[in-house]
DOTOR-920324 format. One line per 3 residues: number of its first residue (from 1); their letters; for each residue x, y, z of C-alpha. Coordinates in Angstrom, 3 decimals, always signed. Example, Ala and Ser with C-alpha at 12.3 -4.5 7.8 and 13.67 -1.06 7.14 Angstrom:
REM DOTOR-920324
1	as	+12.300 -4.500 +7.800; +13.670 -1.060 +7.140
//
This chain:
REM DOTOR-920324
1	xxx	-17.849 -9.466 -31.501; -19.187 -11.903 -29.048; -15.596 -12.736 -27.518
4	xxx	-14.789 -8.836 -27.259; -17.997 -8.454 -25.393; -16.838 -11.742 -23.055
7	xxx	-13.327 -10.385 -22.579; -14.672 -6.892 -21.947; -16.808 -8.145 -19.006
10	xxx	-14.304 -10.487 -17.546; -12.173 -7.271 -17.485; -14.454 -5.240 -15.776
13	xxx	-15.496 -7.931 -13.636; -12.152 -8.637 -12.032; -11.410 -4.368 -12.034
16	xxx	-14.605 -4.220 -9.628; -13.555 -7.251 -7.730; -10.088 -5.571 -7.186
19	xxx	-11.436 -2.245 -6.167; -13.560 -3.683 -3.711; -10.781 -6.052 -1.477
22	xxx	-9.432 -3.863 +1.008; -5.718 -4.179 +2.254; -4.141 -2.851 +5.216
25	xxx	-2.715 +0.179 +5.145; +1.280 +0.589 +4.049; +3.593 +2.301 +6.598
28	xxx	+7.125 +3.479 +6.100; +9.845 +4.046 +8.550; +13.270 +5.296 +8.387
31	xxx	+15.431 +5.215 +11.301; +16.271 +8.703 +12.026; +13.859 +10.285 +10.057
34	xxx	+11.259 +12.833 +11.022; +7.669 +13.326 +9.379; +9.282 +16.360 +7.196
37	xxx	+12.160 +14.130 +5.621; +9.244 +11.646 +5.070; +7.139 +14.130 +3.834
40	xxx	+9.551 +15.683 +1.392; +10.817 +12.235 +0.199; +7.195 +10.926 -0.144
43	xxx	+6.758 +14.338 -2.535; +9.525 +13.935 -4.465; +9.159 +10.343 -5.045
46	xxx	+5.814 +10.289 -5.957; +6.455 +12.882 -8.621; +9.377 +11.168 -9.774
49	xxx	+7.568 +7.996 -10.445; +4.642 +10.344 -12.152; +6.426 +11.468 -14.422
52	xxx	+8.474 +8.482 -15.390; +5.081 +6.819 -15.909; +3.482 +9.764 -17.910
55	xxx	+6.358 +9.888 -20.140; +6.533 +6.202 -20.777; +2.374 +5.904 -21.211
58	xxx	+2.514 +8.734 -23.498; +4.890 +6.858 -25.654; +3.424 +3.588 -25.630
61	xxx	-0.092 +5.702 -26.344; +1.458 +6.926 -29.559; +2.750 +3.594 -30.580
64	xxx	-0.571 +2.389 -30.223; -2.349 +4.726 -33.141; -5.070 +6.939 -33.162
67	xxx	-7.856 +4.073 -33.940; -9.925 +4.897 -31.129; -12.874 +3.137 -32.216
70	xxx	-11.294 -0.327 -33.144; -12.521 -3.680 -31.404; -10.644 -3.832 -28.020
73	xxx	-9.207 -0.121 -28.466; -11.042 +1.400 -24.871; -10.069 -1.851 -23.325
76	xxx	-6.390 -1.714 -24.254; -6.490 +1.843 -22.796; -8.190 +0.533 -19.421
79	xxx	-5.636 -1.692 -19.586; -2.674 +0.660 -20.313; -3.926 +3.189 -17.484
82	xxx	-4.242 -0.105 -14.836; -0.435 -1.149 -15.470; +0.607 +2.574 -15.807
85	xxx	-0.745 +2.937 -12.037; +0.812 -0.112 -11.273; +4.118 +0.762 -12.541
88	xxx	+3.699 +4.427 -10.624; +3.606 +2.698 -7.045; +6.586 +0.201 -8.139
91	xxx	+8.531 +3.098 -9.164; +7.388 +5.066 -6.093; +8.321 +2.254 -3.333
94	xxx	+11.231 +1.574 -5.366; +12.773 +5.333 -4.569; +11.361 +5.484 -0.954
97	xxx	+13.482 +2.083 -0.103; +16.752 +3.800 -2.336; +16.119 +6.730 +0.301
100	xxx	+16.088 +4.323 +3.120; +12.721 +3.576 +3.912; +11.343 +0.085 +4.815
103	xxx	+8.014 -0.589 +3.976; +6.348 -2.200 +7.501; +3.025 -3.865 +8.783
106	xxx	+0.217 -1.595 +9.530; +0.588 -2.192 +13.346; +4.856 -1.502 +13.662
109	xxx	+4.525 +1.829 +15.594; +7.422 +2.935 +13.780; +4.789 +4.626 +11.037
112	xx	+6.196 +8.070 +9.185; +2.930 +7.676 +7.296
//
């Protein structure tokens, strides 16, 4: 119980600690493109990645069983949710840059973001 407790808190600790650093903001360019191609590639691509992630944390949700109220089981799900975000902005950057775009420094004025 009292190592559940311990890993539950080191968990929330470092979730809180990641929340709170702040990065600069990502920018996207594509040489020729103008703020509607980015616009409807940023759409589709982020919905693509959705639901690629929705199906795949559904699955992995049902592997898991309906225990909901076994040591560690609201952790696991934190957990699960975290990497299925994760994997959703992999998958999402990963179709932008098969569409073309380059990911770039906040200050390249070259921003379609």
């Amino acid at each position: 119980m009292r190592t559940g407790l311990g890993v539950l808190l080191v968990a929330a600790f470092v979730m809180i600690i990641g929340g709170c650093t702040k990065r600069p903001p990502e920018t996207w360019h594509k040489p020729g493109a103008t703020q509607g191609d980015w616009n409807s590639d940023e759409i589709n691509c982020r919905s693509l990645a959705r639901r690629k992630v929705d199906r795949e944390y559904r699955a992995e949700a049902s592997q898991i069983g309906s225990g909901e109220y076994r040591s560690g089981a609201t952790l696991t799900k934190t957990m699960n949710r975290y990497e299925a975000k994760k994997r959703e902005q992999a998958l999402f950057e990963a179709c932008l840059k098969s569409r073309g775009f380059v990911k770039s420094g906040p200050k390249d004025g070259k921003s379609l973001k």
